[in-house]
Chimera marker file (.cmm) of the C-alpha trace (Angstrom):
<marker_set name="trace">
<marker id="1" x="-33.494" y="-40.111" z="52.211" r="1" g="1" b="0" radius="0.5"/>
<marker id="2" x="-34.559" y="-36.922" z="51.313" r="1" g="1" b="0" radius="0.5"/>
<marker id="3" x="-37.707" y="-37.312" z="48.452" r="1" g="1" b="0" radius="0.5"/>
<marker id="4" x="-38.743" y="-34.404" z="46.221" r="1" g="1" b="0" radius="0.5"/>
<marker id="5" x="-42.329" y="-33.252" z="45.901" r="1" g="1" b="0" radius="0.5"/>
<marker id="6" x="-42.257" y="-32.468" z="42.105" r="1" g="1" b="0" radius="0.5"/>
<marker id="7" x="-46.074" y="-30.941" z="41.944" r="1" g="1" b="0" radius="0.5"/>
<marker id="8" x="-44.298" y="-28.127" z="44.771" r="1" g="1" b="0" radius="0.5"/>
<marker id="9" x="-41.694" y="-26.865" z="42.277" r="1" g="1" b="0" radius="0.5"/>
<marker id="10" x="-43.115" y="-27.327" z="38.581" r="1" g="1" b="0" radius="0.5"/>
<marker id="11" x="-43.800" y="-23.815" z="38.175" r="1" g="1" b="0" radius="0.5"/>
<marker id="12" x="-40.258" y="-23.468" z="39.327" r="1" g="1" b="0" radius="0.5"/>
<marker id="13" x="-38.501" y="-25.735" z="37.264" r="1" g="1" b="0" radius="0.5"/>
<marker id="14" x="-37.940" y="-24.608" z="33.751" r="1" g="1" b="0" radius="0.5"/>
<marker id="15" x="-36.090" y="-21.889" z="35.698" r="1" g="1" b="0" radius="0.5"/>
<marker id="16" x="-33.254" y="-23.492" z="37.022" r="1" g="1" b="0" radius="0.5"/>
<marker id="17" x="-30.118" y="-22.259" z="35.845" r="1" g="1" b="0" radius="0.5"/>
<marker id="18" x="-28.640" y="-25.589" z="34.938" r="1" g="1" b="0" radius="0.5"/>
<marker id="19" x="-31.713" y="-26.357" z="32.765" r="1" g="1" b="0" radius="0.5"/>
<marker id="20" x="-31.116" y="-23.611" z="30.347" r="1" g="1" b="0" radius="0.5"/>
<marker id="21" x="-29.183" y="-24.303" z="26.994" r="1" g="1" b="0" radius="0.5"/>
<marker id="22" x="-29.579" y="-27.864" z="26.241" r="1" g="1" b="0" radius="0.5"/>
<marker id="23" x="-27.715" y="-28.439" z="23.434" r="1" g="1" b="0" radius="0.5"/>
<marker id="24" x="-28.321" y="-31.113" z="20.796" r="1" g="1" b="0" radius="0.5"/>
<marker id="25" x="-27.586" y="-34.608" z="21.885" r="1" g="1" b="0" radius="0.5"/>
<marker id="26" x="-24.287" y="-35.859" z="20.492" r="1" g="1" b="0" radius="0.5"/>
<marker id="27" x="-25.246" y="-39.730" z="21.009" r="1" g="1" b="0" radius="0.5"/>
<marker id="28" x="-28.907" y="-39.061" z="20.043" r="1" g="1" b="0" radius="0.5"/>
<marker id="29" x="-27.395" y="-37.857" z="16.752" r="1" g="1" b="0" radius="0.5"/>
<marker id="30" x="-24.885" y="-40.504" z="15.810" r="1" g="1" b="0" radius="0.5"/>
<marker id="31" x="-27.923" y="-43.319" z="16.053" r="1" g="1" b="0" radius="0.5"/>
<marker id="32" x="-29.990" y="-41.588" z="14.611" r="1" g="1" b="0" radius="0.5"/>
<marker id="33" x="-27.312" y="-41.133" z="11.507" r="1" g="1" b="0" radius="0.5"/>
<marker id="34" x="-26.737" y="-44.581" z="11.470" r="1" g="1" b="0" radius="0.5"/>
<marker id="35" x="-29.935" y="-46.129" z="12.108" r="1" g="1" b="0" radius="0.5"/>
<marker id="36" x="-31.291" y="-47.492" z="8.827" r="1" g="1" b="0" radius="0.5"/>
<marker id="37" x="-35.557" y="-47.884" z="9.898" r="1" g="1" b="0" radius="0.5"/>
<marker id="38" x="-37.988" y="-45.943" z="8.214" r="1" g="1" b="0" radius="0.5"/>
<marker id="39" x="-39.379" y="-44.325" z="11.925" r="1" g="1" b="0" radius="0.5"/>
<marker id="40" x="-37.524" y="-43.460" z="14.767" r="1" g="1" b="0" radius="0.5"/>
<marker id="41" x="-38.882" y="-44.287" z="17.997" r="1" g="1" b="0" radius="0.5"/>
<marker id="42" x="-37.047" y="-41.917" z="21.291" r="1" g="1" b="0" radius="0.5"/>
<marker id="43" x="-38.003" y="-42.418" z="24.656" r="1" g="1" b="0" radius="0.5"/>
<marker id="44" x="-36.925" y="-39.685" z="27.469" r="1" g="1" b="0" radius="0.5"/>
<marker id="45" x="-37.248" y="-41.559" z="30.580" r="1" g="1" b="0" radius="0.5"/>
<marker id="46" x="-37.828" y="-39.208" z="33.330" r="1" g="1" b="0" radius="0.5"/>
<marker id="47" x="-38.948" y="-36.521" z="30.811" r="1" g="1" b="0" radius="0.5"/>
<marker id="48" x="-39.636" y="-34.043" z="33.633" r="1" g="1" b="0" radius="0.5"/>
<marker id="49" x="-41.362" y="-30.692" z="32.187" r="1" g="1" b="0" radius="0.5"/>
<marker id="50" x="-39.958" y="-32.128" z="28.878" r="1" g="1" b="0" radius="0.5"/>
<marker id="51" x="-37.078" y="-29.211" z="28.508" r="1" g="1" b="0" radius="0.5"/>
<marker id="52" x="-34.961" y="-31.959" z="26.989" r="1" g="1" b="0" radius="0.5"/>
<marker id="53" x="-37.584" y="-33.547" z="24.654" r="1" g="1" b="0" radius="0.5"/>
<marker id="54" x="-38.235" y="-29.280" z="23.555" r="1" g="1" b="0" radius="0.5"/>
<marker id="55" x="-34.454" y="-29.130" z="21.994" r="1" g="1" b="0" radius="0.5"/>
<marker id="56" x="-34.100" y="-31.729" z="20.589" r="1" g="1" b="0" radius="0.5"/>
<marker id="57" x="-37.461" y="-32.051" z="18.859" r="1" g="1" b="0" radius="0.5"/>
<marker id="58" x="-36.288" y="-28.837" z="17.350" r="1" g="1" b="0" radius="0.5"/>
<marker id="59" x="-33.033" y="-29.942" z="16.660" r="1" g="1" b="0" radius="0.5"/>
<marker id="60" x="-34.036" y="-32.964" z="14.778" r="1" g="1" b="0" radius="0.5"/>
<marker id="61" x="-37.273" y="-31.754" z="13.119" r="1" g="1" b="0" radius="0.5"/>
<marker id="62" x="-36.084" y="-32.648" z="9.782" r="1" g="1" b="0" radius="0.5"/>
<marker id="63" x="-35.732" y="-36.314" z="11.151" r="1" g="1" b="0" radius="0.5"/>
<marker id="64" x="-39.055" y="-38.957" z="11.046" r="1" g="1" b="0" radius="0.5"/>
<marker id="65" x="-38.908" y="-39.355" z="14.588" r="1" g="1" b="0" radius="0.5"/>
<marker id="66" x="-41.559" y="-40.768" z="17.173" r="1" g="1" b="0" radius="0.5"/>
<marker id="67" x="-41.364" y="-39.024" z="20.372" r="1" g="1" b="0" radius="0.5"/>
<marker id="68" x="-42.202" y="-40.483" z="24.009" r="1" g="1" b="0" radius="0.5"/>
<marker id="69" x="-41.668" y="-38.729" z="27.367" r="1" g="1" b="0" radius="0.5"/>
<marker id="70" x="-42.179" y="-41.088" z="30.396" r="1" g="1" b="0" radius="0.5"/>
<marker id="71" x="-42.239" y="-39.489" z="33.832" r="1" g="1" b="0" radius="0.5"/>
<marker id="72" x="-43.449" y="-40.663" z="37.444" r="1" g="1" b="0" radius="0.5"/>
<marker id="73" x="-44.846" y="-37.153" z="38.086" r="1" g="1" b="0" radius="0.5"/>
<marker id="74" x="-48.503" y="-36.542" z="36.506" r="1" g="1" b="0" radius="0.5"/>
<marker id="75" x="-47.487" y="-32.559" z="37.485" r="1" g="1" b="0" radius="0.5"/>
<marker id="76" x="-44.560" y="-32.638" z="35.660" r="1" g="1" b="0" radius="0.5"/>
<marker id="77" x="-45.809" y="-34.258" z="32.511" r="1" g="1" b="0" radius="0.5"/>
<marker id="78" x="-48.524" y="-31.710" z="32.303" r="1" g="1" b="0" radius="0.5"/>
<marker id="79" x="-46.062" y="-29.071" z="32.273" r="1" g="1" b="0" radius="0.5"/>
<marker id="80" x="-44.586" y="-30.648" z="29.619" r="1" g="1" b="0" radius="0.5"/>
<marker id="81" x="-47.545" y="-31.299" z="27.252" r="1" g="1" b="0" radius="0.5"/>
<marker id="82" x="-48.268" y="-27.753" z="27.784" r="1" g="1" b="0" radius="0.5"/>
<marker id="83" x="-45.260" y="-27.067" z="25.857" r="1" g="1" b="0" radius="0.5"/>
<marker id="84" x="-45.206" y="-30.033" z="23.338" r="1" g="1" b="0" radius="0.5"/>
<marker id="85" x="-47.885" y="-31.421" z="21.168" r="1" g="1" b="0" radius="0.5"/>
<marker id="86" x="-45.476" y="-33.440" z="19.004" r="1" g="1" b="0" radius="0.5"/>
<marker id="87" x="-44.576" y="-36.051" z="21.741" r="1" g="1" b="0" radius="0.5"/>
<marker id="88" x="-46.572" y="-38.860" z="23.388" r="1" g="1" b="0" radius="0.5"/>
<marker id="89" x="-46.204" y="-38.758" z="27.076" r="1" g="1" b="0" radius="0.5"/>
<marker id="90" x="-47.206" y="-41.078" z="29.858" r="1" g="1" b="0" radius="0.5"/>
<marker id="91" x="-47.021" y="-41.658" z="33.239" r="1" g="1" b="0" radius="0.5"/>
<marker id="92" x="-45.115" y="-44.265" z="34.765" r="1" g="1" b="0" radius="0.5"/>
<marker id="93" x="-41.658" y="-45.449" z="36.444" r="1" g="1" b="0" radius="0.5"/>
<marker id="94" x="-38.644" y="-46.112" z="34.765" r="1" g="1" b="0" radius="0.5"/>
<marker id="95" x="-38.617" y="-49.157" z="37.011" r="1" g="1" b="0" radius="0.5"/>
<marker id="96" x="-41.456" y="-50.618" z="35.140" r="1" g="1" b="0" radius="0.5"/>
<marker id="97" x="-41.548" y="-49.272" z="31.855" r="1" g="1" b="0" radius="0.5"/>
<marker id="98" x="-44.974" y="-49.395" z="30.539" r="1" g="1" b="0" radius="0.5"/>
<marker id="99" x="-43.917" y="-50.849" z="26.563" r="1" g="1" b="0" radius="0.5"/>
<marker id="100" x="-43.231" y="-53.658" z="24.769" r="1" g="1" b="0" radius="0.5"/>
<link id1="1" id2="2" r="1" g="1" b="0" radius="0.2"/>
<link id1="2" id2="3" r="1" g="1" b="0" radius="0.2"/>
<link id1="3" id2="4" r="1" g="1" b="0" radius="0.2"/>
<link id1="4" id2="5" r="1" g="1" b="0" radius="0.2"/>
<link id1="5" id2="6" r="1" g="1" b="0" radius="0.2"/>
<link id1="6" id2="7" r="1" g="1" b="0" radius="0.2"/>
<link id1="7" id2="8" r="1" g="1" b="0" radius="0.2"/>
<link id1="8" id2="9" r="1" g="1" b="0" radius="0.2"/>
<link id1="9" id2="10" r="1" g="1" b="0" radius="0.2"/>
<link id1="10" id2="11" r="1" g="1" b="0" radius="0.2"/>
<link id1="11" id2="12" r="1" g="1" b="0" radius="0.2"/>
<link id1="12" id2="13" r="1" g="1" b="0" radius="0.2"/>
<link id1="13" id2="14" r="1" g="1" b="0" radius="0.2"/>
<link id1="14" id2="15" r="1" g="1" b="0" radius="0.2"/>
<link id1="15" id2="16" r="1" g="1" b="0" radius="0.2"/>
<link id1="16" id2="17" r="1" g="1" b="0" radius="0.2"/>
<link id1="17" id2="18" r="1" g="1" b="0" radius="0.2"/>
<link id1="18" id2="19" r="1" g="1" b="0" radius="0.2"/>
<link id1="19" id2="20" r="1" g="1" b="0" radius="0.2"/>
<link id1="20" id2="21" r="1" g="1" b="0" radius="0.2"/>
<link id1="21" id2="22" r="1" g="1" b="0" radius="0.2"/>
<link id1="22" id2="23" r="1" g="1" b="0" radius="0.2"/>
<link id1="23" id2="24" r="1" g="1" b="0" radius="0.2"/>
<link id1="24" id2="25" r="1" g="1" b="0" radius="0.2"/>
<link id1="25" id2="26" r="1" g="1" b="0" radius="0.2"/>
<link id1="26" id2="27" r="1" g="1" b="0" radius="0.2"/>
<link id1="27" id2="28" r="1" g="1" b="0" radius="0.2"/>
<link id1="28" id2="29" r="1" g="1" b="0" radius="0.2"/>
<link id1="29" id2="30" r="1" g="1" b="0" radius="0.2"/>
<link id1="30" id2="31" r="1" g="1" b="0" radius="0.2"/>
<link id1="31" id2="32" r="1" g="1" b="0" radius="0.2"/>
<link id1="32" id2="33" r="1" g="1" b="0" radius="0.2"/>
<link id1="33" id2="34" r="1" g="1" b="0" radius="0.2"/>
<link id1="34" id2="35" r="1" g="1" b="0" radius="0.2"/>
<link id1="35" id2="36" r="1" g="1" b="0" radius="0.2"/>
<link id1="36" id2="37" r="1" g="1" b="0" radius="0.2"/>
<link id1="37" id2="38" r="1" g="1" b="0" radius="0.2"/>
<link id1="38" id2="39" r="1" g="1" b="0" radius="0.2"/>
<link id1="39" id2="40" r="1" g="1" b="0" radius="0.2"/>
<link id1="40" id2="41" r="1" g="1" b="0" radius="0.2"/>
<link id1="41" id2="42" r="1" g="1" b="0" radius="0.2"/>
<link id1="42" id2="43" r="1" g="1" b="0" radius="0.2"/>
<link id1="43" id2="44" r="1" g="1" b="0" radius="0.2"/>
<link id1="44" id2="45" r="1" g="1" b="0" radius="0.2"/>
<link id1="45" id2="46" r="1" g="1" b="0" radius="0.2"/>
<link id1="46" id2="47" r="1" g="1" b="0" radius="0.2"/>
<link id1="47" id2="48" r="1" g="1" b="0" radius="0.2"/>
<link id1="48" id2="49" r="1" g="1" b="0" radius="0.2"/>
<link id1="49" id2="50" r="1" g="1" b="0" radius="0.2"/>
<link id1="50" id2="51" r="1" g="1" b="0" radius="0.2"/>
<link id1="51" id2="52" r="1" g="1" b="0" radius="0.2"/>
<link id1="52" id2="53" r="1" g="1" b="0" radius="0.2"/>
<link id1="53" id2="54" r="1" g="1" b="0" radius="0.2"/>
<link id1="54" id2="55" r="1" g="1" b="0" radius="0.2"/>
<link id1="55" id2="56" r="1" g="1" b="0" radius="0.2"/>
<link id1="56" id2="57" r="1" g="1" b="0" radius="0.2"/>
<link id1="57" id2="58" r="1" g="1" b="0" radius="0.2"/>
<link id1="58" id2="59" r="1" g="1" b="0" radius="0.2"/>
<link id1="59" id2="60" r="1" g="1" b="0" radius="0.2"/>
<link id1="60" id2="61" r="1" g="1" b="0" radius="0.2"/>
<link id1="61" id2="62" r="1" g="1" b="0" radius="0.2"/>
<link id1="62" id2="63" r="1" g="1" b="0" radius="0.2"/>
<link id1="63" id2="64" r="1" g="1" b="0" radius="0.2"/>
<link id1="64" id2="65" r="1" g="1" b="0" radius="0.2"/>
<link id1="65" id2="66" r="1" g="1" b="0" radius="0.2"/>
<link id1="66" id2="67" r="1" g="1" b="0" radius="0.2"/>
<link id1="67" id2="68" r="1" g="1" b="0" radius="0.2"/>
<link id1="68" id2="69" r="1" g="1" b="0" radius="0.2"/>
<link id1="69" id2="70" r="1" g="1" b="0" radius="0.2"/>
<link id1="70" id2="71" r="1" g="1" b="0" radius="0.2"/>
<link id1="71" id2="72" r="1" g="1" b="0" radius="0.2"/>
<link id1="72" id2="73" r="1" g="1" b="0" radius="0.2"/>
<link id1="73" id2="74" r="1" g="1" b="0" radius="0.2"/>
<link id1="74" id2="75" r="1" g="1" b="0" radius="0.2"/>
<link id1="75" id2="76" r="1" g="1" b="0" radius="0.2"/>
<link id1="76" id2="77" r="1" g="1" b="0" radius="0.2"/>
<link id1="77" id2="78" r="1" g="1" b="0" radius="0.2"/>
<link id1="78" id2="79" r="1" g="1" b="0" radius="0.2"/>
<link id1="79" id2="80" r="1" g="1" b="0" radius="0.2"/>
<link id1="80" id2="81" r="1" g="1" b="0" radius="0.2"/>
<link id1="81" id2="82" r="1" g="1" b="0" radius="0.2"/>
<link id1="82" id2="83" r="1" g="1" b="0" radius="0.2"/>
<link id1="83" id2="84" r="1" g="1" b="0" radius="0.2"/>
<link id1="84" id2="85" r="1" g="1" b="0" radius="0.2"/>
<link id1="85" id2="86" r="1" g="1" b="0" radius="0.2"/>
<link id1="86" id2="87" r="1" g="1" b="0" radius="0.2"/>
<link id1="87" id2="88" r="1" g="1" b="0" radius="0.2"/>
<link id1="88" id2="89" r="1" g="1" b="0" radius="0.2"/>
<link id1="89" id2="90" r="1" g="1" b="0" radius="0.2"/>
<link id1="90" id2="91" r="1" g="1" b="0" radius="0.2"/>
<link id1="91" id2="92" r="1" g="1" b="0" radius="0.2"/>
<link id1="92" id2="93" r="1" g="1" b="0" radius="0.2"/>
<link id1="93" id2="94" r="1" g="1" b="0" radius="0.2"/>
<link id1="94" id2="95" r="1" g="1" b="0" radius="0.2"/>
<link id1="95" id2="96" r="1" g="1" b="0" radius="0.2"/>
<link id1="96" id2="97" r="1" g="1" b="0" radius="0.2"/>
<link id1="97" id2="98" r="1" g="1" b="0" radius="0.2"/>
<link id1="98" id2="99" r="1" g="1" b="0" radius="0.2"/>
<link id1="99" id2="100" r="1" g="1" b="0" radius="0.2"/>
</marker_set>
C-alpha cells in the first residue's frame, strides 16, 4: 500500500484543482438549523491544511459555532493554523479521537 508523505506536498496542496470551490456544507447546515444548544461544537476529522474548515467558517460566521480541526499530520495542521485563528486544532488519528 502506497502511504503519502503529507510534510512533502503541503506547500502543494491548497493547489490542487479539486480543492478549489468548496461550497457550503448542505448537511452541516440542516443540523446546525435544527440544533436547539446555545454553542455549536464541529469537528473536521482529517482537517488537512483546513481548506474545508476556511469555507465554511465563512459561511457560517453568523452562527455561535466552536471549531476543531483534527489531523494526523503536524505539517498539515500548521498549514492550516496559518490560515485560521478561529479554530482549535490538534493532532491526532481519527482512529483514536483525542475527546470526550
Amino acid at each position: 500500500m502506497k502511504k503519502t508523505d503529507y510534510k512533502n506536498i503541503v506547500e502543494n496542496y491548497d493547489k490542487n484543482k479539486y480543492r478549489q470551490g468548496i461550497k457550503p456544507d448542505k448537511d452541516l447546515k440542516g443540523y446546525i438549523d435544527s440544533c436547539t444548544a446555545p454553542i455549536i461544537n464541529v469537528l473536521d476529522l482529517a482537517c488537512g491544511t483546513g481548506i474545508y474548515l476556511l469555507n465554511q467558517i465563512n459561511y457560517f460566521q453568523d452562527s455561535i459555532i466552536e471549531w476543531h480541526g483534527l489531523d494526523a499530520s503536524e505539517e498539515m495542521l500548521h498549514k492550516a493554523k496559518s490560515k485560521i485563528s478561529s479554530c482549535r486544532f490538534t493532532n491526532g488519528l481519527a482512529e483514536e479521537l483525542p475527546y470526550d
